[in-house]
N, C-alpha and C positions, 0 to 999 in steps of 0.2 A: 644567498644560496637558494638555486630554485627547487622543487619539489621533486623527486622522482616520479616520472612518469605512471609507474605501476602505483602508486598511492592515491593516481589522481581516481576518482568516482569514476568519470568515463571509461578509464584505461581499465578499470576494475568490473564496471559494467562488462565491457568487451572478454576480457581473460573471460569471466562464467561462460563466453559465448551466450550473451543477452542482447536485445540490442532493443530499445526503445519502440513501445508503439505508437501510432497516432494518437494524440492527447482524446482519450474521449469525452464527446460534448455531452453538455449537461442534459439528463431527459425530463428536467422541469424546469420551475421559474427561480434560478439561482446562476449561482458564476462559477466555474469552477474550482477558482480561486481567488483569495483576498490578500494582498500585503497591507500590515500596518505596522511601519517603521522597519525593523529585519524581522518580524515576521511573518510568516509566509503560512497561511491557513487553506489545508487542500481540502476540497469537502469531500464527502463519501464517494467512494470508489466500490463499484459494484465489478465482480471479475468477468469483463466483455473482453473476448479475443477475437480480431477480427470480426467485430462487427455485432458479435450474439455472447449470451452466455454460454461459459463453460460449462455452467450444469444449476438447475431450480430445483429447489424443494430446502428441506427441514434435513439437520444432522442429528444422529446419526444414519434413518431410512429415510428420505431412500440416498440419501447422500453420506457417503463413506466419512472417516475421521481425514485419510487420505487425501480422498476426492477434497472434501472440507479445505484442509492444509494446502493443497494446492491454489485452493479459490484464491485464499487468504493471500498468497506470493503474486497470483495475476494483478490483485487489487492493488497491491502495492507497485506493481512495476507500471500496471498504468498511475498512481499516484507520481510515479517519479517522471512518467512521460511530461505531464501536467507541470510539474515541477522545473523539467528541464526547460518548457515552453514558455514557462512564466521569469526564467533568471536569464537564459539564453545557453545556458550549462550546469549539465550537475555541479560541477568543479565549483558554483558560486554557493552551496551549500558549507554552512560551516558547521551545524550539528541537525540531527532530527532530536527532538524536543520531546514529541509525543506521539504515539498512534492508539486511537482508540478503535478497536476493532468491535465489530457489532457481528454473533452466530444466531443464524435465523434457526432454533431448536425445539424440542418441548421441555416441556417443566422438569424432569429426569436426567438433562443432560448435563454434564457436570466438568468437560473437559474444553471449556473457552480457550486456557492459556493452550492448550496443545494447538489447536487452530490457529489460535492465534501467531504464534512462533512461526509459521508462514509468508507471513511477513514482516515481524520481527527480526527473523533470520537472515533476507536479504538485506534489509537498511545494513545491518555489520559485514555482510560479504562487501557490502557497496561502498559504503562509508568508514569502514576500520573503526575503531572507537567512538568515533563523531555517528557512526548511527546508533549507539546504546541510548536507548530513550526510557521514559517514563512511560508505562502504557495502560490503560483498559483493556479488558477482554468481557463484553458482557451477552448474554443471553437477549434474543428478541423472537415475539412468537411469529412476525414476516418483514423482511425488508422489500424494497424496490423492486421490481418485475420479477419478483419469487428466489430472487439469488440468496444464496448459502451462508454469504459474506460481506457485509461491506467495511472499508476500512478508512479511514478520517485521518489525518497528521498535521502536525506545526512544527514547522522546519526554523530555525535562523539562520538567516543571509547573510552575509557582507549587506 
């Protein structure tokens, strides 16, 4: 019995009206991704839309909880670009594992998982049950060219 369509990631992807971007290239000396055996380790994803950030700085000023929550969704959807580039399709995803999300903040800030859930939210819009993962949400006083957010996953393959 084959899968219903709508169950598939891609098909899932599409209904949000999403649609994959180009896999962003690494801006140091790393890969963007690693398999060892089915697992698939993405490395940090920083939320670049077309080309730049969505938005620099520290949460909650001058960056919104909002603004924040949304970094967190771009980071992951460019994660799944990376992902899809590296199996040849979401549909070869059989769970997300983990996301460890990283909020660039000051020492008062106290609401990680809320940001975070920005891209925890889409792995389950995407993946139905197989994206409920394990996760981290931790505090950092700056990430990568000053973004908001970056987000890290290990996926198993087929």
């Amino acid at each position: 019995m084959s899968t219903p369509p709508t169950s598939r990631p891609t098909a899932r992807l599409a209904a949000l009206g999403l649609s994959l971007p180009v896999p962003p290239k690494p801006v140091a000396a790393y890969v963007p991704w690693k398999r060892v055996g089915n697992d698939l380790y993405i490395a940090g994803q920083i939320p670049f839309a077309e080309g730049k950030l969505l938005a620099a700085g520290i949460v909650p000023e001058p960056i919104s909880l909002d603004l924040a929550r949304a970094c967190a969704r771009q980071c992951a959807l460019n994660a799944l670009a990376i992902i899809a580039d590296a199996l040849g399709s979401l549909d070869a995803v059989d769970q997300v594992v983990r996301l460890g999300v990283f909020v660039a903040c000051g020492p008062a800030f106290v609401d990680h998982p809320k940001v975070a859930n920005g891209a925890s939210e889409l792995m389950v819009e995407v993946f139905g049950e197989a994206g409920r993962h394990a996760r981290a949400a931790v505090g950092a006083s700056s990430l990568p060219l000053g973004a908001p957010v970056e987000v890290e996953m290990l996926i198993r393959c087929a």
